[in-house]
N, C-alpha and C positions, 0 to 999 in steps of 0.2 A: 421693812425689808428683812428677809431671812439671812442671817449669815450664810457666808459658802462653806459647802462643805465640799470633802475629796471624790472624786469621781475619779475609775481606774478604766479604763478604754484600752482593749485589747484589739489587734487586730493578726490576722493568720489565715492565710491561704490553706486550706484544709486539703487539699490536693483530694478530694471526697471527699461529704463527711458519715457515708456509712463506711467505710474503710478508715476514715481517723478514728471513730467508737470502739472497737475492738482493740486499734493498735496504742490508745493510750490515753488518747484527747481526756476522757471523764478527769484522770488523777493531775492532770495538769489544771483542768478546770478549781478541781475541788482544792487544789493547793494555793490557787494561785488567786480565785475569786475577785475576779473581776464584776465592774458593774454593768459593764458594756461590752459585747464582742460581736466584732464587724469580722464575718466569714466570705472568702472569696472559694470559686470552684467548688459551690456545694456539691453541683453534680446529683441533684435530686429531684424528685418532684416535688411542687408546691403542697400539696396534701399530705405529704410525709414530712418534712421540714420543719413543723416542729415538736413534733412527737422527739424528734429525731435529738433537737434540741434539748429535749429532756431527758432524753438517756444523758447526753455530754455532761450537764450540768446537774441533774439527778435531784430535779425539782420542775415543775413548768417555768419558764421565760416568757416573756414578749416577745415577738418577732417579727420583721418586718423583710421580706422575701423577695426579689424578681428570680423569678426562672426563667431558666434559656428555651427559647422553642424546640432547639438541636434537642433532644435525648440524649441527658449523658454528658452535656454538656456545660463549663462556665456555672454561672449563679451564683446569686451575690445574697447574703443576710446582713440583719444587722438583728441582736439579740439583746433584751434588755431586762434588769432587772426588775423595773417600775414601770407602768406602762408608758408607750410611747407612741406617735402620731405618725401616719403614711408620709411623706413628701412626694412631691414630682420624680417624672422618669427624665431622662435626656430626650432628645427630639425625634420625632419618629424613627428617621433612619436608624437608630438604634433602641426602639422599642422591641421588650422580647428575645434579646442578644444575652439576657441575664449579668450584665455591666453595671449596672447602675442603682441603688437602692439608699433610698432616705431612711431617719428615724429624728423625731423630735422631741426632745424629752426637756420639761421646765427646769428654770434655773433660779438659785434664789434671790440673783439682780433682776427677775421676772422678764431678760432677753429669752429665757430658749436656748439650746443647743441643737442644733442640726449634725449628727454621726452620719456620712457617708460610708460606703462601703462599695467601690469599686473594683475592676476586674481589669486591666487592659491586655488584649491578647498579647503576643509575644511579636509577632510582625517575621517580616522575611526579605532581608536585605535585597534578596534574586528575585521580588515577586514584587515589582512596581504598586499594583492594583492593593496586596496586600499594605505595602506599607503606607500609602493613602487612606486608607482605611483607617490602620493607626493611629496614625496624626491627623484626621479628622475626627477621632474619636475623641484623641485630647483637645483638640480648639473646643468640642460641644462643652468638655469637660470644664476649662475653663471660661467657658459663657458661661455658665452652669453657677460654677464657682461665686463670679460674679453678680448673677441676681441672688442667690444665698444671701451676700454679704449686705447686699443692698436693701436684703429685709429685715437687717437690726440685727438677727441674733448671731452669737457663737457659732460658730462652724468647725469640722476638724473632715476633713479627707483621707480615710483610710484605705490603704489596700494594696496591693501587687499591681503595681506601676509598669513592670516589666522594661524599668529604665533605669539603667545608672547615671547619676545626674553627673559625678567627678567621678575624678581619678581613683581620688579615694574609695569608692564606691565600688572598684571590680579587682580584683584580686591581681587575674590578669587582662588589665585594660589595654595593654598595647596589641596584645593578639585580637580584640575584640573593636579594635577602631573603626572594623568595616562591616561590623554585625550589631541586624537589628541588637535593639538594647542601649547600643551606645552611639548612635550614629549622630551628626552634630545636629540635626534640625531634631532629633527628639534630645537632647541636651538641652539644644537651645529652647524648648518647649519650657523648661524648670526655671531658666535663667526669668523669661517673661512672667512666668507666676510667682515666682519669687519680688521680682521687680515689684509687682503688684501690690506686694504688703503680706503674702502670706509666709508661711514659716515651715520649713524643714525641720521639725521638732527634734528628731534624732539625729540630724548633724550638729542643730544648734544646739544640743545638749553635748555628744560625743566631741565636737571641737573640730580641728585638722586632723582626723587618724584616719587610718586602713580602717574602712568598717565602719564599725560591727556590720559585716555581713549577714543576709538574713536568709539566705538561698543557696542549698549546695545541690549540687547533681548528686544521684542518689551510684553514679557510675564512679568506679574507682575510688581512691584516693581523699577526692575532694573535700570530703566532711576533715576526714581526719585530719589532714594538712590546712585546714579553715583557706581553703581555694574558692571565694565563693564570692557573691554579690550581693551587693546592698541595693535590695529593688524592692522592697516593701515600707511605708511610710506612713505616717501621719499627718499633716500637711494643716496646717489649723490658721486660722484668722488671725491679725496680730493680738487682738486682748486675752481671747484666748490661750494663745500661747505664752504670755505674761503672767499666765495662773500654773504655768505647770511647776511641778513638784520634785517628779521620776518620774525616769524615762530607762526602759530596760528590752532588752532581747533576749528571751528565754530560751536561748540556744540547749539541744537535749545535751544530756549531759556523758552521752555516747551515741554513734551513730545507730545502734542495737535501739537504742531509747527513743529515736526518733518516728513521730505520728504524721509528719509530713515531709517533704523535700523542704519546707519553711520552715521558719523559727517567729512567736510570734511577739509581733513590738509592741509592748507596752507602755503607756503611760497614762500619768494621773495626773490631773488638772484639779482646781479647786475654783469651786465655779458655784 
């Protein structure tokens, strides 16, 4: 058996990512060189995606893509440095949604790793039909979850959740008790997959604090005053999570500096 070595697993809503290339992505890439990066909101076509890829990273990548039917809309990557294997989509109803995207890349206890790369929309407290949706997208999500785990390997769930799980987790949580994001049954959504066995890596790392926030509204204030939510994740199997190393949020380092309304969470596992 090969010893383990470090893997860095990055994940970042790109809020676009022919709009995050120009505005910065490449030098955070080249700086920061990840082995893995799970992209939410590519917002592109399948055909361009990883051309696209190669400008960010300024080398070809592996990649691994669902597109959204909408134009323009959602899409999910996952980018790798070695090559890596398709997985499953979620179940029809959300085939084509561009939510949901595997990648399988070997490990040297020869389980496997599975990197998700998720998307979930943001929901609408006044919009019934909307918020079903939602939270039916998370139940697929953790069935999903589930047969993952059940086929032996590592697993880590990345992506813009578009949920704050606690208190800790929104800046201003009590203005937001009755809006999508923080409502109790999508709370209680984390409470069940936590239950489960799996792991909040960037709480379990950061502790009880405010934060680290990974989302600010690009309106007013918000950056500068770190007003902001923690709704981007890594969500990993327990053994998994047993191997991590660092764990970090690359928040820019002025709002001028910033390639997306996110900030993206990193961590490294040794696996």
């Amino acid at each position: 058996m090969l010893a383990p070595a470090p893997l860095t697993v990055a994940s970042i809503n790109v809020n676009g990512l022919r709009a995050a290339i120009p505005n910065g992505m490449p030098a955070w890439w080249s700086q920061r060189r990840p082995d893995v990066v799970a992209m939410q909101e590519v917002r592109a076509p399948h055909d361009m995606v990883a051309s696209l890829v190669e400008q960010a990273a300024g080398a070809p990548w592996h990649v691994q893509h669902q597109e959204c039917a909408a134009k323009g809309r959602a899409g999910v990557a996952v980018a790798t440095r070695s090559p890596s294997a398709a997985g499953d989509v979620l179940d029809g109803a959300f085939d084509g949604t561009g939510r949901w995207v595997e990648a399988t890349l070997p490990t040297a206890d020869g389980r496997g790793l599975t990197v998700v790369s998720t998307y979930v929309h943001t929901g609408d407290a006044d919009d019934p039909e909307r918020m079903r949706e939602k939270l039916a997208f998370l139940d697929a999500m953790a069935a999903r979850m589930r047969a993952l785990r059940g086929e032996g390997r590592h697993v880590v769930v990345t992506g813009d959740l578009n949920v704050g799980h606690r208190e800790f987790d929104i800046k201003n949580w009590k203005g937001n008790l009755k809006k999508a994001g923080f409502l109790p049954e999508e709370r209680a959504w984390f409470d069940r997959v936590l239950a489960d066995g799996w792991v909040d890596v960037g709480r379990a790392h950061a502790g009880e604090v405010a934060g680290p926030y990974t989302w600010w509204s690009w309106r007013g204030k918000a950056f500068d005053i770190d007003s902001g939510w923690r709704i981007d994740y890594q969500i990993a199997s327990p053994e998994l999570a047993a191997t991590v190393t660092a764990v970090a949020v690359d928040r820019a380092a002025t709002y001028a500096a910033r390639w997306s309304d996110h900030a993206p969470v990193v961590v490294t596992y040794c696996v």
